[in-house]
C-alpha positions, 0 to 999 in steps of 0.5 A: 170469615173468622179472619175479618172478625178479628181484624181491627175495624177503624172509621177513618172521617175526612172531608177530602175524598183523595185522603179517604182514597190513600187511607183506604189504599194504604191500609185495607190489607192490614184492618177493616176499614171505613170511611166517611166524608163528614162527621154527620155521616160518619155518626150515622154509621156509627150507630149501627157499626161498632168500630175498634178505632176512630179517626178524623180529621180536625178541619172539616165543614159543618163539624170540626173534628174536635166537636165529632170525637167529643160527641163520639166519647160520650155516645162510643166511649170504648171506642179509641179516639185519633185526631189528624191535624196541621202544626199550626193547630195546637190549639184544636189538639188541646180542645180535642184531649179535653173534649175529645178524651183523644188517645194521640194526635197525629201531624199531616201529613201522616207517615204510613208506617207511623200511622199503622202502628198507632192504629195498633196502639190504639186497638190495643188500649181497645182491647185492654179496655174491654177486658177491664169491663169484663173483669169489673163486671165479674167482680161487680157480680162476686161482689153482689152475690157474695155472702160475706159483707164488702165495703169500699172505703177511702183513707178517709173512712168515706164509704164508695160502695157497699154489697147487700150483704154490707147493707143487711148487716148494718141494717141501713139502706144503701143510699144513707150508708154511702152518705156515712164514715165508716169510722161512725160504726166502730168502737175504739178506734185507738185500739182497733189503729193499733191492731191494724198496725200488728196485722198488717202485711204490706198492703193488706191489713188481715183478721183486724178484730173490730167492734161496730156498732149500728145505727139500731144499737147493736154491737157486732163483732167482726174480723174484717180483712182490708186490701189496697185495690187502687186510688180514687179518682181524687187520688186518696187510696181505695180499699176493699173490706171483707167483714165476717160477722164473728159475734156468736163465736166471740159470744161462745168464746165469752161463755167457753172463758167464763166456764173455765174460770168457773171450773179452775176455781172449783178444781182448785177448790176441790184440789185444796179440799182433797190436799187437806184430806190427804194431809188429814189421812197421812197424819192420821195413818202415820199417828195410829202407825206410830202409837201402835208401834210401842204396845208391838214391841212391849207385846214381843218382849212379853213373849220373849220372857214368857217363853224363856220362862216356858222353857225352864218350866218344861212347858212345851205348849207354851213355849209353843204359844210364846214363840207364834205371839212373839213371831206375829208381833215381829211381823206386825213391828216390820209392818207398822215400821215400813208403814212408817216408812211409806208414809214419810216417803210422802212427806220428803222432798226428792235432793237429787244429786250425782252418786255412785249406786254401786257404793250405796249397793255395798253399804246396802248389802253390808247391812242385810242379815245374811251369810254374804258368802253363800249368795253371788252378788254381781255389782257394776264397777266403781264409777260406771253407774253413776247416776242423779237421784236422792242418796236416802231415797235410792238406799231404801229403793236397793235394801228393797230390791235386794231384801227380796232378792235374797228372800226369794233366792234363798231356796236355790244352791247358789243364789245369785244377785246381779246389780245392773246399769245402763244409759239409753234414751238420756235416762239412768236404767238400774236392774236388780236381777236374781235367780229365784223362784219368779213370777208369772209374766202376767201378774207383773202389774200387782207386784207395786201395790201396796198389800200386794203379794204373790207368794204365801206368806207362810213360804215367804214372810213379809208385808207388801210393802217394798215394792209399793215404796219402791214404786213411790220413790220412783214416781217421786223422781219424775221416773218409773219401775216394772217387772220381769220374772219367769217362775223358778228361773228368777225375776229382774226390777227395773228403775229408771231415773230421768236425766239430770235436766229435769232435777229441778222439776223434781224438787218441785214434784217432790 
């Protein structure tokens, strides 16, 4: 059963009864096949039997084949058409493609083996036929249901066809928008060509942003993506147009743009606001720093005499009294002087350029007011710590790191200094490691805040200080410190120096 449905079903009309014999004879093993001897009789049976493939002869009483398969197109269109005719009648053959919309014509007498295969052909084109319908009914179903507007358009910009959601947002009813250019909805149409041109791919013109307009006056932004599906049956080309509706996300777009103006220009006005402060607070800090300095040293030189001349009297008390005013004086001009020191630090601009640390570490150890023999210094060879920073800058990084290298190792039997270098990751690594009384790990962090000590001053003199300005001329270099200390086994600084590519980017930082 499920074989004959399958088999091709041809109607074969012939107004000789031996040609139906030979046609059925000939070929009931391969289709399903009817016949019928004139073309009234075989539209009779055409209204109640749907065939693949329809075949007459041309010549016949009452109706010529011509007239029969032009009545069969127009009543059957999806069934394939064949005519059979002599040579002599050309004429009818040209009638019949005109009228008849015919698939081929075939010369009698016919050929079986020629014939079988046109057959086949022609169920073919049948088949093909049926699946386009299939196919165009699907789409005919997407396309209607679909939420985002379609349009088919010609080159021309004549609108073809339109979904309801095409016809909801333009809010114009089907029949009138068919009758409208497409191009009557957009807004400049030189600028929306010209992004047409940037987003083509092929033929496919995808995310053109385009601004239309409607009939009630309002603007819609839309994406809209146009792909070439085929040509009209006037031969333009045909295009189908997905539109997505995009006006709030370009109108939250506007407001997202307007909101960050408005924001630069307050940050920018709060930057240049806190630039002054900073410029205010530095000047400021500088000038009380700097007018405090001379009244210090006249206040030490003071108790330097007053204690000199306590000596000669035999005044214990106050010598005694002389020598806390002049030690705190001292200690309020180191103060008042890395200050100073720090606020300039501020205030300079970073000239980086390839030096030798170890020959700034031997000018910076030549200078400290120790007995060099009685600590171990430990330096890099000449020529292997070469690295790219500011000359000035690096010699007050190392007069920190060994100040207070010598400071806290001045406890030991043998203190020992170590300058250290290596290259990792494309960056210069300095340490400065001593053996001295250290830290605890998990105090590391305060030791580059300004005013930061972890010591009594009482058992270890200074400001505060160093470090912070240490922390400072290596921000300032695009690099960074840190800290690593055992209690009485010792304590290591790191500085690390960005490699020599980003020397430019540190002049502007700076």
């Amino acid at each position: 059963m499920d074989q004959q449905l399958d088999r091709i079903k041809v109607l074969y009309v012939d107004d000789e009864e031996g040609n139906l014999m030979a046609f059925r004879a000939s070929f009931r093993r391969d289709f399903d096949v009817h016949v019928a001897l004139n073309a009234k009789e075989a539209l009779d049976w055409l209204e109640t039997h749907p065939v693949h493939v329809v075949i007459s002869d041309q010549r016949m009483p009452g109706m010529n084949g011509t007239d029969f398969l032009s009545i069969v197109r127009t009543r059957w269109p999806k069934a394939v058409r064949l005519l059979l005719t002599g040579f002599s009648d050309l004429q009818a053959v040209v009638d019949a493609i005109n009228l008849g919309g015919i698939h081929a014509y075939i010369t009698k007498p016919w050929d079986p083996t020629d014939l079988k295969l046109r057959i086949e052909q022609a169920h073919e084109i049948h088949e093909l036929r049926d699946e386009k319908e299939r196919l165009l009914n699907s789409y005919r179903q997407v396309f209607d249901a679909s939420g985002d507007p379609i349009i088919m358009l010609d080159t021309n910009g004549k609108i073809l066809e339109a979904n309801p959601a095409a016809v909801q947002l333009i809010k114009l009813d089907k029949p009138a928008l068919l009758r409208t250019g497409f191009d009557q909805f957009v807004v400049d149409h030189l600028a929306v060509a010209q992004r047409m041109r940037t987003h083509r791919k092929g033929n496919i013109f995808r995310d053109v942003e385009v601004t239309l307009r409607t009939p009630d006056g309002r603007t819609i932004d839309c994406l809209i993506t146009a792909t070439l599906i085929g040509r009209t049956a006037e031969g333009t080309r045909m295009y189908q147009a997905m539109i997505k509706d995009i006006t709030d996300r370009k109108q939250q777009q506007l407001y997202l743009e307007k909101l960050n103006r408005d924001l630069d220009k307050r940050v920018n006005v709060r930057t240049k606001q806190l630039l002054e402060a900073l410029d205010d607070l530095g000047a400021f800090s500088y000038s009380v720093a700097h007018d405090l300095r001379s009244p210090l040293k006249n206040i030490k030189v003071m108790s330097e005499h007053l204690g000199s001349m306590a000596a000669l009297r035999g005044d214990e008390e106050e010598r005694d009294l002389s020598q806390r005013i002049h030690k705190n004086a001292s200690r309020l001009i180191n103060l008042v002087d890395n200050l100073l020191r720090f606020a300039r630090t501020d205030s300079r601009t970073v000239e980086s350029l390839e030096i030798d640390a170890c020959g700034v570490a031997q000018e910076s150890i030549r200078d400290l007011a120790i007995q060099h023999e009685s600590v171990e210094f430990i330096l890099p060879k000449p020529g292997e710590a070469m690295i790219h920073a500011d000359p000035s800058m690096l010699r007050v990084v190392l007069d920190n790191l060994f100040g207070n290298a010598v400071k806290f190792t001045r406890e030991k039997p043998k203190p020992r200094i170590e300058l250290g270098y290596a290259h990792r990751d494309g960056a210069d690594i300095l340490w400065v490691k001593d053996n001295g009384v250290g830290f605890e790990s998990d105090k590391n962090e305060q030791l580059f805040g300004v005013f930061k000590r972890l010591h009594a001053s009482d058992r270890f003199e200074g400001t505060g200080i160093g470090l912070a300005l240490v922390s400072r001329i290596m921000k300032k270099h695009g690099g960074w410190c840190w800290a690593e200390g055992v209690p009485d086994q010792g304590a290591t600084i790191y500085i690390r120096f960005p490699a020599k590519g980003t020397d430019q980017e540190l002049r502007r930082a700076g």
